[in-house]
C-alpha positions as CSV (number, residue, x, y, z in Angstrom):
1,X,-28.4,-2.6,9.6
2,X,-25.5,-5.1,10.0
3,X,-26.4,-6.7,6.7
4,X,-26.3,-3.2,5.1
5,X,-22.8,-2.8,6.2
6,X,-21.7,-6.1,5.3
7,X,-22.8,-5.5,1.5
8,X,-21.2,-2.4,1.5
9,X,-17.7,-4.0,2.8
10,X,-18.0,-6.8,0.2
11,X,-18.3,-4.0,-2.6
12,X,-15.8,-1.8,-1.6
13,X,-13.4,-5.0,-1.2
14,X,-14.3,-6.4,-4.5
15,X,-13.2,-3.1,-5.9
16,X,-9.8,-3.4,-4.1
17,X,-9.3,-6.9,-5.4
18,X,-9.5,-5.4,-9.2
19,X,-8.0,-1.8,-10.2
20,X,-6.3,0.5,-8.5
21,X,-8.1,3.5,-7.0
22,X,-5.1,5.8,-6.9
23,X,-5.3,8.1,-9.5
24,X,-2.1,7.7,-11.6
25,X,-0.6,9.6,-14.6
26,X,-0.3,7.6,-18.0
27,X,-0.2,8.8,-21.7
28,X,-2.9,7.4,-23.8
29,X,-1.4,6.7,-27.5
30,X,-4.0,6.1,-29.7
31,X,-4.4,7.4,-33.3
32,X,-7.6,7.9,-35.1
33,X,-9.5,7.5,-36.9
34,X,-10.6,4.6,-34.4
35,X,-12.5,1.4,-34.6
36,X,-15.4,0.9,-32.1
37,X,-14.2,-3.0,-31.6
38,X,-16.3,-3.6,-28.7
39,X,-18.8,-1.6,-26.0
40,X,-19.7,-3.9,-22.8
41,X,-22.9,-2.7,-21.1
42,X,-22.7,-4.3,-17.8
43,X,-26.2,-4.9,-15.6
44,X,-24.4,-3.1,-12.7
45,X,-25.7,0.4,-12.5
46,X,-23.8,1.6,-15.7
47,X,-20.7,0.9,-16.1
48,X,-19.7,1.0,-20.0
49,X,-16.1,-1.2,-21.0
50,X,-14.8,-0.3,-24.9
51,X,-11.9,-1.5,-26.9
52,X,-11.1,0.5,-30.2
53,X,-8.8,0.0,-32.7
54,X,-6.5,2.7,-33.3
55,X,-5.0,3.6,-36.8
56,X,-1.4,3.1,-35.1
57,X,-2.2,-0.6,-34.6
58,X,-2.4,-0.2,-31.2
59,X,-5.6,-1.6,-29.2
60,X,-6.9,0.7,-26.5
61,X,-9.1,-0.7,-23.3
62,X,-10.7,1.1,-20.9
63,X,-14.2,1.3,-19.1
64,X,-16.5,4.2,-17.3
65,X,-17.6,2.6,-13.7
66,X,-20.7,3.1,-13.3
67,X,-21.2,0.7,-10.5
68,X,-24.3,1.7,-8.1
69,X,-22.7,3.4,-4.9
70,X,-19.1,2.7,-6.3
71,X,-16.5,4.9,-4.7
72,X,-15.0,5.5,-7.8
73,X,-18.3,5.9,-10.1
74,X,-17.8,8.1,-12.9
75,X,-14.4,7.3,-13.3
76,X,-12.4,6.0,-16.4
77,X,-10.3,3.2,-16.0
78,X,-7.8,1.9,-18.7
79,X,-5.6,-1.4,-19.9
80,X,-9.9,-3.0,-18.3
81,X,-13.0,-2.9,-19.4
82,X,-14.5,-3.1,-16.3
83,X,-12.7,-1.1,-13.1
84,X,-13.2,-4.5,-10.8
85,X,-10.3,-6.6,-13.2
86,X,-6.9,-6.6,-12.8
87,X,-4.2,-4.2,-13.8
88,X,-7.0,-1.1,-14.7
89,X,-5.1,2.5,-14.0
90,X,-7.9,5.1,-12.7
91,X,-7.5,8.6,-14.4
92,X,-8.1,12.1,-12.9
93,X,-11.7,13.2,-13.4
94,X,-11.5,15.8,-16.1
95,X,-8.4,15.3,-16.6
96,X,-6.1,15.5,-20.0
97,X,-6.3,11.5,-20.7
98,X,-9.4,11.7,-19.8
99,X,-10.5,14.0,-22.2
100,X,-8.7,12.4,-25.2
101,X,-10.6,8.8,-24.1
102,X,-13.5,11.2,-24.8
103,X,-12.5,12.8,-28.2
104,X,-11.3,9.3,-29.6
105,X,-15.0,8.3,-28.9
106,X,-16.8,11.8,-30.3
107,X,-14.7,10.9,-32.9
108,X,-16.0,7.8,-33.5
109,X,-19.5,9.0,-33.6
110,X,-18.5,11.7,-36.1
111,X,-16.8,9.0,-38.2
112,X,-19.8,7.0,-38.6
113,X,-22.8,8.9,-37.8
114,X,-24.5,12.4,-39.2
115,X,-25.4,15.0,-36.2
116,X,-29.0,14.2,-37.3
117,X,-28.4,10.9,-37.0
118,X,-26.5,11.1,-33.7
119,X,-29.3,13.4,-32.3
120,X,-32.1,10.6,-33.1
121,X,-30.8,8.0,-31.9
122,X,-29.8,9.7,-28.3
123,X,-33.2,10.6,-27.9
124,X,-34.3,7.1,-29.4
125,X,-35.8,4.5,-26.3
126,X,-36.6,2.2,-29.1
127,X,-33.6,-0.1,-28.5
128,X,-35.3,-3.6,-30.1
129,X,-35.2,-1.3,-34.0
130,X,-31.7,0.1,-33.3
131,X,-29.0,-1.4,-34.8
132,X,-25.5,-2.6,-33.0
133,X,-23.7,0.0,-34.2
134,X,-27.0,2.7,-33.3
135,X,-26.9,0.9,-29.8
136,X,-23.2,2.1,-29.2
137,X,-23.5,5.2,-30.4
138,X,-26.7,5.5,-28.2
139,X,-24.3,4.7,-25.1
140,X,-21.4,6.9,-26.4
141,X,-23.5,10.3,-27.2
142,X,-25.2,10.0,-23.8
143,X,-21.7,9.8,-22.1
144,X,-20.2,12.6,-23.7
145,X,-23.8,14.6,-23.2
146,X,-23.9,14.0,-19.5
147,X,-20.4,15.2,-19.1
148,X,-20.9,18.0,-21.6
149,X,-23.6,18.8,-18.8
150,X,-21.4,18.5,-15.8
151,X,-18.9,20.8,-17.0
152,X,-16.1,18.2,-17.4
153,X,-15.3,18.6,-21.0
C-alpha cells in the first residue's frame, strides 16, 4: 500500500514540476491551411504532442495528456508537446481554444485525406502497411471521434 501511494506522489509531482494545471485563458493564432510538422506518440497511456505550421508563419505546439491516472488526462496543453515540460498553459475542457486546436487538426485531415480515406484508415489496426502521414491521421480522427462521442465538440 505505501509503495502505491508513493508512485502516485511521484506522478502527481512530476506533473507540477512541468505545466501548469490552472486552467488559463490564451488566444490561439494560427491560420490554415496547416502543416502536420510533427505528431509524438508517447508510450505513456496516450498522450499525443503536435507542432503544425500555420499559413501565418507562426508555429503552433501543443499536446493531449493522455498520461495513465493523470489528474489532468484529456486535457490540451499548448507552447509543449507533452503536459510534463516547462511553460505548457492547460485549456478549459471544451472550451473555445480548445475547439479551434481541434478544427486546425480536422482541417488537416480534410486537407490531405478523402472521407473514404479517413474512414479506412480509423478503422485500420494494420499500422506496419500505413504510411507516416496514414499513421497521424490514424491518431488525429480517433481524437476528434472520441470527443465527437463525449459531446465536447
Amino acid at each position: 500500500m505505501k509503495l502505491v501511494w508513493t508512485l502516485s506522489l511521484a506522478v502527481i509531482c512530476i506533473c507540477g514540476m512541468g505545466c501548469s494545471t490552472e486552467e488559463k485563458s490564451i488566444t490561439i493564432q494560427c491560420d490554415e491551411p496547416v502543416v502536420l510538422k510533427e505528431l509524438f506518440v508517447y508510450r505513456d497511456g496516450g498522450t499525443l504532442g503536435f507542432i503544425l505550421d500555420c499559413a501565418d508563419g507562426n508555429e503552433l505546439r501543443f499536446c493531449i495528456d493522455g498520461k495513465i491516472n493523470s489528474p489532468t488526462a484529456g486535457y490540451f496543453f499548448v507552447d509543449v508537446t507533452h503536459a510534463t515540460q516547462e511553460g505548457g498553459v492547460m485549456l478549459s475542457k471544451g472550451g473555445v481554444e480548445e475547439g479551434k486546436l481541434l478544427s486546425l487538426l480536422d482541417s488537416w485531415l480534410e486537407a490531405n485525406f478523402t472521407d473514404e480515406q479517413t474512414s479506412r484508415i480509423a478503422q485500420s489496426i494494420d499500422f506496419n502497411n500505413m504510411t507516416k502521414k496514414e499513421f497521424r491521421a490514424w491518431h488525429i480522427k480517433r481524437l476528434i471521434d472520441g470527443r465527437k462521442k463525449l459531446g465536447e465538440i
